[in-house]
C-alpha positions in Angstrom: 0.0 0.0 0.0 1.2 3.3 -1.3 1.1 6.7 0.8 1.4 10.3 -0.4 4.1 12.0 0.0 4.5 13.8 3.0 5.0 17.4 1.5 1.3 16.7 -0.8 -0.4 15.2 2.4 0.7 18.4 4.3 -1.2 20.5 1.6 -4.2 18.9 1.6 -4.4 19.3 5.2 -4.0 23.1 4.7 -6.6 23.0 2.0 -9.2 21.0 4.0 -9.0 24.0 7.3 -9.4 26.5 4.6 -12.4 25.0 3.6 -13.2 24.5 6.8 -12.7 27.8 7.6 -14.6 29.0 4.6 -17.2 26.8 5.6 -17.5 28.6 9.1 -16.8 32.7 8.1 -20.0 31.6 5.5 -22.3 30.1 7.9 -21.3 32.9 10.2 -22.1 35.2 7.9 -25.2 33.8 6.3 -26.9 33.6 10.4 -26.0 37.1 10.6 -27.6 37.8 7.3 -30.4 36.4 8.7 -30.7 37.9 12.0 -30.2 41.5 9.6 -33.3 40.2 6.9 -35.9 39.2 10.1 -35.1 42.5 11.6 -36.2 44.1 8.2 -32.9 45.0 6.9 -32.7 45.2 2.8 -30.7 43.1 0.6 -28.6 46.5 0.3 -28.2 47.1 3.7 -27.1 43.6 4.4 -24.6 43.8 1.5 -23.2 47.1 3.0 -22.6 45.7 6.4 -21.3 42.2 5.7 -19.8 42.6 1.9 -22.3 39.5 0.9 -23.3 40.0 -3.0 -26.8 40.4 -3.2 -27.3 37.7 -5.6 -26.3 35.7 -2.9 -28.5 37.1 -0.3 -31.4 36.4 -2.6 -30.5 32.9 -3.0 -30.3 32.1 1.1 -33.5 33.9 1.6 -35.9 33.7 -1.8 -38.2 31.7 0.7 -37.9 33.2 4.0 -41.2 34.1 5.7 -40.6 37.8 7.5 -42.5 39.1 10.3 -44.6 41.7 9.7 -43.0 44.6 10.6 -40.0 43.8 9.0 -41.8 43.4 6.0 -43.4 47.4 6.7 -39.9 48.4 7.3 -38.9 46.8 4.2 -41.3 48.5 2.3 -41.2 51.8 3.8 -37.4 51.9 3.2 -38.4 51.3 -0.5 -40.9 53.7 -0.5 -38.3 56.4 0.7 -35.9 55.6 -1.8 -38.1 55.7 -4.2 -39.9 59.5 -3.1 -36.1 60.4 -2.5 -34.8 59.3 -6.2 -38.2 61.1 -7.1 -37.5 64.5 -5.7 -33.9 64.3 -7.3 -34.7 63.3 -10.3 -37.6 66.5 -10.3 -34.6 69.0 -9.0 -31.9 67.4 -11.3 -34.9 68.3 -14.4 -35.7 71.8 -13.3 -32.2 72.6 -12.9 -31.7 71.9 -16.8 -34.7 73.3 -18.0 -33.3 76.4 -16.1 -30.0 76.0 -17.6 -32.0 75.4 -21.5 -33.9 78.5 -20.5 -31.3 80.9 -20.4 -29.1 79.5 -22.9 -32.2 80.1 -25.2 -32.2 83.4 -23.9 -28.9 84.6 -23.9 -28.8 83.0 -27.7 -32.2 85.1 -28.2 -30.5 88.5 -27.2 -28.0 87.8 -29.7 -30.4 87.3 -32.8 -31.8 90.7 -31.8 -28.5 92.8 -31.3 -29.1 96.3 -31.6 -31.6 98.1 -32.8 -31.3 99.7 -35.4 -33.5 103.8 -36.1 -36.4 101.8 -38.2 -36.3 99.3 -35.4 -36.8 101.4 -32.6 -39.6 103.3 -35.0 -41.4 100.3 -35.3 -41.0 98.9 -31.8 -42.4 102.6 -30.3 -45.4 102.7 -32.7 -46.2 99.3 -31.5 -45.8 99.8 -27.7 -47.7 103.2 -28.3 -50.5 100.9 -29.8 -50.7 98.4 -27.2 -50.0 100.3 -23.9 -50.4 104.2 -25.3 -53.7 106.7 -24.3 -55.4 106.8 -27.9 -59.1 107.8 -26.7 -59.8 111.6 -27.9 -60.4 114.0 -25.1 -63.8 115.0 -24.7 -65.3 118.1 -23.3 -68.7 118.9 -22.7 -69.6 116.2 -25.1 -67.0 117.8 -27.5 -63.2 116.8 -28.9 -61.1 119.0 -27.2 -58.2 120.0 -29.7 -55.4 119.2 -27.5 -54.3 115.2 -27.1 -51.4 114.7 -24.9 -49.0 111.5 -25.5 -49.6 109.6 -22.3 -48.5 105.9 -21.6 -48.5 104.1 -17.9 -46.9 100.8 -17.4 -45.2 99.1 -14.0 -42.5 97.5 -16.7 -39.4 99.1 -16.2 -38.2 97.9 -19.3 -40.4 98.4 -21.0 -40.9 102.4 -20.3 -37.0 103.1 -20.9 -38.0 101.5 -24.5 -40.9 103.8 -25.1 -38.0 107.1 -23.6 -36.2 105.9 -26.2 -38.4 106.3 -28.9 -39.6 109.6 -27.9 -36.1 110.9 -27.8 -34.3 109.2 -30.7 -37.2 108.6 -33.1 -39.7 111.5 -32.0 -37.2 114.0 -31.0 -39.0 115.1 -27.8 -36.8 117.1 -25.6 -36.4 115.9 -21.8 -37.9 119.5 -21.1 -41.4 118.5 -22.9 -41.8 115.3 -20.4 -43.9 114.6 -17.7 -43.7 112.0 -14.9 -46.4 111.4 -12.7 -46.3 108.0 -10.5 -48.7 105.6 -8.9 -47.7 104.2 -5.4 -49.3 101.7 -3.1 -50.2 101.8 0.7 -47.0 99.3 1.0 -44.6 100.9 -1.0 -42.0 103.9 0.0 -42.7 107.0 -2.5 -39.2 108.1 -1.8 -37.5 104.8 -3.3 -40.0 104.3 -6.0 -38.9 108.1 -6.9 -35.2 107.4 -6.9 -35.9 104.4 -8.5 -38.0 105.6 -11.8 -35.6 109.0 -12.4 -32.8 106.3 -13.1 -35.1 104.5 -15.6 -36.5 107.7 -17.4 -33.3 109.9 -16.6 -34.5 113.6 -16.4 -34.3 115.6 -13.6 -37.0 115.1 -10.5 -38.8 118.4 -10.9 -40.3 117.1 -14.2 -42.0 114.3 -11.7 -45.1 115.8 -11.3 -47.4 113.6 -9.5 -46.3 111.0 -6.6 -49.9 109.6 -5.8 -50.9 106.8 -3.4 -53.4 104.8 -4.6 -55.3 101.5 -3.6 -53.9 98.6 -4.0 -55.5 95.8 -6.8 -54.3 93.0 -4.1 -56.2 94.7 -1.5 -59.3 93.4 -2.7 -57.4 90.1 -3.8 -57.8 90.4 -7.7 -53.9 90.7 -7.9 -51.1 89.1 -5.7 -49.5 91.4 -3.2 -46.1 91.8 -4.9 -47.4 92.2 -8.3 -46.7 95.8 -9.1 -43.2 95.9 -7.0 -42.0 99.8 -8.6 -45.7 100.9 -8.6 -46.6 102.5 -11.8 -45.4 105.1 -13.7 -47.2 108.1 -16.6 -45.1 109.2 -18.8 -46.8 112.1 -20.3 -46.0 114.7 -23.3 -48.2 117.8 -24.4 -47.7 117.7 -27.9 -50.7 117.3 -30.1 -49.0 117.5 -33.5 -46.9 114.7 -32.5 -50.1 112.3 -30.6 -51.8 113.2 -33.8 -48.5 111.3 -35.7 -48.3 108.4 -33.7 -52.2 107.7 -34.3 -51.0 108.3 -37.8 -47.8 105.9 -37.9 -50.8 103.4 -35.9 -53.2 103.4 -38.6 -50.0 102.9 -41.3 -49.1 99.7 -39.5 -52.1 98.4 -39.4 
């Protein structure tokens, strides 16, 4: 009868306690596996803490019966993950819709540029037709013969535009312009003031009116902040001119 020799019967040995031990680190692991899954801990969880693949944890416990509220744990765990991957896929959506938005903007300014004279014609004929007094004046059921240019708007912007065209296209003189402005109960007169003689740029005295008036919110037909710089009446008493711009109006349409 033959025997191995020594050296290979030594290495089986070693091989056998490392399987042994194997053996032992895996059952150790798969009873705290399962002391982890009855206590309502996920497959992920358990694969954090003790590095077992999940594949694996699915295969030890595919038929395990959980209590109850490990199973509500289970499932509430999932429903947070789920609400939380919700909410960050919403933010990680508006935040480029943002970032589309003003890239379409900025690439919008661009296509404009500047304007040019027949530009700014056209864009102050059209503001005068959309935002512009037009109505004749009437008096003791008559026309009166004098028709001040008078527009009001809260748009900032948009009443540096309409400046614009009365001094570059209309050649109205800062002397021949009126200012009168609308405040309400919540506002400070003296900032809307400072702030609108920076938009219109001529000098205070040619403000005429600073009026407090009621507020649309107050009777909740408009949100509170709606009208944040109040509104402004830019106003010039030149009828040969109104009489124009009703002209340039009826060419354009």
């Amino acid at each position: 009868m033959s025997y191995p020799h020594p050296l290979v019967h030594i290495s089986i040995l070693k091989l056998n306690q490392r399987a042994i031990l194997i053996g032992i680190a895996m059952r150790n692991d798969k009873f705290k596996a399962y002391k982890l899954r009855m206590a309502g801990r996920s497959y992920t969880e358990i694969n954090r803490l003790l590095n077992v693949p999940k594949s694996t944890l699915s295969g030890w416990f595919s038929t395990l019966d959980i209590p109850p509220e490990a199973k509500e744990r289970i499932s509430k765990r999932v429903y947070e993950k789920s609400v939380l991957a919700l909410v960050k896929r919403n933010k990680q959506q508006t935040e480029q819709a943002q970032i589309r938005a003003r890239e379409t903007r900025a690439l919008a300014i661009k296509e404009v540029g500047s304007l040019s004279n027949r530009d700014l014609f056209i864009a102050g004929i059209s503001l005068y037709w959309a935002e512009g007094h037009k109505k004749p004046i009437y008096l003791n059921g008559k026309v009166r013969t004098h028709h001040p240019i008078s527009l009001t708007n809260s748009d900032p912007k948009m009443v540096a535009l309409f400046m614009r065209f009365l001094r570059e296209v209309c050649s109205v003189k800062d002397d021949k312009i009126s200012v009168g402005i609308r405040f309400f109960e919540h506002q400070d007169p003296v900032y809307l003031l400072d702030f609108w003689q920076k938009i219109v740029r001529i000098p205070s005295s040619r403000f005429q009116k600073v009026l407090q008036t009621i507020s649309i919110s107050s009777k909740r037909i408009r949100p509170f902040n709606s009208l944040p710089f109040g509104v402004v009446q830019i106003r010039v008493g030149d009828t040969p001119l109104f009489h124009k711009i009703m002209g340039w109006i009826d060419g354009m349409s």
